[in-house]
NUGU-239348 format. One record per residue (C-alpha): residue number from 1; z, y, x; residue in one letter. Coordinates in steps of 0.02 Angstrom, whole numbers. Each point is the difference from the previous one (the first is absolute). Layout:
N
<pt><pos>NUM</pos><pz>Z</pz><py>Y</py><px>X</px><code>A</code></pt>
...
END
This chain:
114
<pt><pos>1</pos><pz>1593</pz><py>1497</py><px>6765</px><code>X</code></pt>
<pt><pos>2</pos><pz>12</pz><py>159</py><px>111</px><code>X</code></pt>
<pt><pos>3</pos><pz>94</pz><py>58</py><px>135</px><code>X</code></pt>
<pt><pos>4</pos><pz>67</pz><py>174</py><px>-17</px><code>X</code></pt>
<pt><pos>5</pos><pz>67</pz><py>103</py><px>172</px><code>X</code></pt>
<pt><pos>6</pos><pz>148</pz><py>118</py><px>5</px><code>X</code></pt>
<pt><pos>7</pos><pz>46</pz><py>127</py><px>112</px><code>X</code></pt>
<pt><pos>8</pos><pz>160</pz><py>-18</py><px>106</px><code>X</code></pt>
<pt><pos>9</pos><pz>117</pz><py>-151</py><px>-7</px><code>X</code></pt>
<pt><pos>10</pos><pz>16</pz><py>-12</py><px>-173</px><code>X</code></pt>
<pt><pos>11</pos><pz>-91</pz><py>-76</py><px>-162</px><code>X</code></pt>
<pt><pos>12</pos><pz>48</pz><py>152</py><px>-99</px><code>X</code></pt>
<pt><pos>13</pos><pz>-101</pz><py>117</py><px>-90</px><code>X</code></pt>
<pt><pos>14</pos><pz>-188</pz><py>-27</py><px>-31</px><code>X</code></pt>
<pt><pos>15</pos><pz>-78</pz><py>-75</py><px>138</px><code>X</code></pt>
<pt><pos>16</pos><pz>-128</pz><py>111</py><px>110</px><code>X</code></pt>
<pt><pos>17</pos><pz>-138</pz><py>-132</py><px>20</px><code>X</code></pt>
<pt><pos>18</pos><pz>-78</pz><py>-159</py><px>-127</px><code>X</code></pt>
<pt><pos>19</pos><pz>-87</pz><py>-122</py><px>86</px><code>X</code></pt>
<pt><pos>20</pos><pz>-119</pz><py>-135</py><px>-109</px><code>X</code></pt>
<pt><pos>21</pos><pz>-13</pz><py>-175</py><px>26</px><code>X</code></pt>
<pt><pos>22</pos><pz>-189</pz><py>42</py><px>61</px><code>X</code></pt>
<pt><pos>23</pos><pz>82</pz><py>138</py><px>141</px><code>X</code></pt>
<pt><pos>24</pos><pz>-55</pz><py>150</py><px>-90</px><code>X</code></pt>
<pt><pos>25</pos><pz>144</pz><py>120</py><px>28</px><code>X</code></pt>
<pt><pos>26</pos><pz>35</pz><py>124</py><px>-122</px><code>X</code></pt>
<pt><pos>27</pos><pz>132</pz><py>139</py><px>9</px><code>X</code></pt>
<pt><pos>28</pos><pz>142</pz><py>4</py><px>-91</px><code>X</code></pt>
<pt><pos>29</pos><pz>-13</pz><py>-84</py><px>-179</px><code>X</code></pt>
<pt><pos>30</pos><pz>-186</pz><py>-15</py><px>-56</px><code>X</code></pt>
<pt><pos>31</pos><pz>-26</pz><py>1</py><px>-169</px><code>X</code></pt>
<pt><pos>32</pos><pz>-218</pz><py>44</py><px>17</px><code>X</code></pt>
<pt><pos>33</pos><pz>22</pz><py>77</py><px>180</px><code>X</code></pt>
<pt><pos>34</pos><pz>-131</pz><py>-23</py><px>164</px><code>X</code></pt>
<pt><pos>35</pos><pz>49</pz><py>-105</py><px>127</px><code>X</code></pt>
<pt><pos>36</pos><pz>62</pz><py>89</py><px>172</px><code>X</code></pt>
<pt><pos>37</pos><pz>-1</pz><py>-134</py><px>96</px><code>X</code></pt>
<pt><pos>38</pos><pz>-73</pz><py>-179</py><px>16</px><code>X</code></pt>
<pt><pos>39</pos><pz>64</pz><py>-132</py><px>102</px><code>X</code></pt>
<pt><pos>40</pos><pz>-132</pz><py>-135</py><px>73</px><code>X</code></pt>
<pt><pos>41</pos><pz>41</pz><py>-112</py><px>103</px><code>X</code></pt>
<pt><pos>42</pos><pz>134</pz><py>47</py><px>138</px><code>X</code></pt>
<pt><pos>43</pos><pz>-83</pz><py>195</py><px>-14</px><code>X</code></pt>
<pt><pos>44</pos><pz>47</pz><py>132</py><px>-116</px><code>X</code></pt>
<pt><pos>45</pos><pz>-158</pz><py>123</py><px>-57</px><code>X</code></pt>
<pt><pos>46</pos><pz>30</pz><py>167</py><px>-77</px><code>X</code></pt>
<pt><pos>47</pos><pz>-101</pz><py>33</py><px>-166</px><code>X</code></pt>
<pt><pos>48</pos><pz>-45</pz><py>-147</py><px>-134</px><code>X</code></pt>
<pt><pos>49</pos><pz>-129</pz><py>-87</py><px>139</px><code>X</code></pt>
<pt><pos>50</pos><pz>29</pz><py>-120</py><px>157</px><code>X</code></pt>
<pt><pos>51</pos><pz>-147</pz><py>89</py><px>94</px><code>X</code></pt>
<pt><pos>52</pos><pz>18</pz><py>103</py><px>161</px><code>X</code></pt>
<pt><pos>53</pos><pz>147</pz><py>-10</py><px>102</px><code>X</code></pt>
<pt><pos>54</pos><pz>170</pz><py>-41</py><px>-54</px><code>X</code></pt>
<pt><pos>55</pos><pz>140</pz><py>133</py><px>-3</px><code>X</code></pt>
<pt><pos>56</pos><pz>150</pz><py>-145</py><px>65</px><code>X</code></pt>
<pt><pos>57</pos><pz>-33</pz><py>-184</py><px>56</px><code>X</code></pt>
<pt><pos>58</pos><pz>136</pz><py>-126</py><px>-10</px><code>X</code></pt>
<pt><pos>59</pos><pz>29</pz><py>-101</py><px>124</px><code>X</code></pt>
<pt><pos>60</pos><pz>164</pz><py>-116</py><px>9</px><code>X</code></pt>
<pt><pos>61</pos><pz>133</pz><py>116</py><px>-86</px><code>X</code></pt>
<pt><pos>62</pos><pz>-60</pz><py>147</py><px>93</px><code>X</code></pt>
<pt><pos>63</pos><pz>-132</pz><py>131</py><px>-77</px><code>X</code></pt>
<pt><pos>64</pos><pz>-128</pz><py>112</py><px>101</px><code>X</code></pt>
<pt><pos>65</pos><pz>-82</pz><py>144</py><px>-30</px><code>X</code></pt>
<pt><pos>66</pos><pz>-189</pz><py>-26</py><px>-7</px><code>X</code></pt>
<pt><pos>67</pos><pz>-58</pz><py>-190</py><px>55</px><code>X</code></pt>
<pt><pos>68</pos><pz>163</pz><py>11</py><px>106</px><code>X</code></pt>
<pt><pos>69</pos><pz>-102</pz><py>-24</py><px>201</px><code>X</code></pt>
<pt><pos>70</pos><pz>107</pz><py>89</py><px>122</px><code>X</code></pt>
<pt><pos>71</pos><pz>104</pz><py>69</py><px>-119</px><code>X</code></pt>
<pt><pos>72</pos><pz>198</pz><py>-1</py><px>-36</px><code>X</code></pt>
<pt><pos>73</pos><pz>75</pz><py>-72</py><px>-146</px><code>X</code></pt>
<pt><pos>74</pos><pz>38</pz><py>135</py><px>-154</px><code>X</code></pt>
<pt><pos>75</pos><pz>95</pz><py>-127</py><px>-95</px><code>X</code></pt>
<pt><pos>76</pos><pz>112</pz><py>-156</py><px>-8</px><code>X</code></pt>
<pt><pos>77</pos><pz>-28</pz><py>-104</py><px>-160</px><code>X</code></pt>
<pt><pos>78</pos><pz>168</pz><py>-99</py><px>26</px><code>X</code></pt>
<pt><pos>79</pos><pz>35</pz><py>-107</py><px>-180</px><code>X</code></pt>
<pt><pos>80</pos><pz>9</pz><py>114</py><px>-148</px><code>X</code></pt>
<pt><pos>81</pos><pz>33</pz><py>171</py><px>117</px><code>X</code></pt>
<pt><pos>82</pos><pz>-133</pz><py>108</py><px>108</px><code>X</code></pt>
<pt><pos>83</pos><pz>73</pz><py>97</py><px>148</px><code>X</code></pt>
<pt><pos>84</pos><pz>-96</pz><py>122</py><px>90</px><code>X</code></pt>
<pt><pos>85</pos><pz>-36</pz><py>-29</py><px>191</px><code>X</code></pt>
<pt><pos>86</pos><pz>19</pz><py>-179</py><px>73</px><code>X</code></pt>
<pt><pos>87</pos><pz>165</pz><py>1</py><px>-53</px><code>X</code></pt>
<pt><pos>88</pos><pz>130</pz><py>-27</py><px>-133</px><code>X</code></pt>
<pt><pos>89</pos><pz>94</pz><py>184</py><px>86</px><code>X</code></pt>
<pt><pos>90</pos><pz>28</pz><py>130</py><px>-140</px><code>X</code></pt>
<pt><pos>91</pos><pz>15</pz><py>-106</py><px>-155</px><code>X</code></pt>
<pt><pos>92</pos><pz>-163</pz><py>-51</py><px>-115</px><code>X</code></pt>
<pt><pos>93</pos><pz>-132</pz><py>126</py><px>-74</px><code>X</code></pt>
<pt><pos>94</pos><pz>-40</pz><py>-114</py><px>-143</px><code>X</code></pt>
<pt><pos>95</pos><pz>39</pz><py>-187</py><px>-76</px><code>X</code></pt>
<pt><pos>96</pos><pz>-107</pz><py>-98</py><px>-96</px><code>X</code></pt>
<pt><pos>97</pos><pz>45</pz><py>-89</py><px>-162</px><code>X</code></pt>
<pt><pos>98</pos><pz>-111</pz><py>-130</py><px>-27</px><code>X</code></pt>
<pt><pos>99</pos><pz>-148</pz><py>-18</py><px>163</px><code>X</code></pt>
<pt><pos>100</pos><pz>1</pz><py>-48</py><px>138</px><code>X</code></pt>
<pt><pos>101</pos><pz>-62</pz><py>86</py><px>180</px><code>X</code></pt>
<pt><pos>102</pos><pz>-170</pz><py>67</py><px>-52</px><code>X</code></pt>
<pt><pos>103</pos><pz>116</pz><py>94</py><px>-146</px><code>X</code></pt>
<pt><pos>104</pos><pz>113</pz><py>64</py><px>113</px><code>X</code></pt>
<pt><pos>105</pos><pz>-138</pz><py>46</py><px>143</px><code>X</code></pt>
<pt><pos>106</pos><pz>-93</pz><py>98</py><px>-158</px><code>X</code></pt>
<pt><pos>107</pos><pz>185</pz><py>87</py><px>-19</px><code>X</code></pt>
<pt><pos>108</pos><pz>4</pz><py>69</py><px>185</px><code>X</code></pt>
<pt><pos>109</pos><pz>-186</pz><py>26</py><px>-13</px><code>X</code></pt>
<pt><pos>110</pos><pz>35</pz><py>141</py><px>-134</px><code>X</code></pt>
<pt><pos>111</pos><pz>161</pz><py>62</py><px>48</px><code>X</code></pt>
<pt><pos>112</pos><pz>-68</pz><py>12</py><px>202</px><code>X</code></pt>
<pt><pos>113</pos><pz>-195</pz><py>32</py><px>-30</px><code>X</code></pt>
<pt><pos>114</pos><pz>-42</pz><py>88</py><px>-152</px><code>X</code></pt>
END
């Protein structure tokens, strides 16, 4: 089973992001496609490798840019919606059908830092 990410509010259309049950992150619908993403742990990596340092790091619902020290939150993970900020103003960016945080923190990593 995979989780897939949409943009906006709604489950409609084809989603933006595929996430694995092994946190590779594809985008869109992969059919024989590279990964974009992979998710380790509570950090999110750019490319198909967990080495170097992460893009976002989740921590609570909240997701950081980089390993997240002294930095302020990009992203709310908040149930099946991702807000941008620390907040739930302005209505979601994406929902997630399917995952759980670390699929919606890969959601707000693309759509806020890629």
């Amino acid at each position: 089973m995979s989780a897939r990410a949409y943009k906006g509010s709604s489950g409609w259309g084809g989603p933006i992001l595929t996430i694995d049950n092994n946190g590779w992150v594809y985008q869109g619908t992969p059919v024989f496609g590279k990964p974009i993403m992979k998710i380790s742990g509570e950090s999110i990596y750019r490319g198909s490798t967990s080495w170097g340092a992460p893009i976002a790091t989740v921590k609570g619902g909240y997701v950081y840019k980089g390993t997240g020290f002294l930095t302020a939150a990009i992203a709310l993970v908040d149930g099946e919606y991702v807000y941008k900020g620390s907040t739930k103003m302005g209505g979601p960016i994406a929902n997630i059908g399917g995952g759980g945080r670390m699929s919606g923190a890969a959601a707000a990593a693309y759509l806020l830092l890629m």
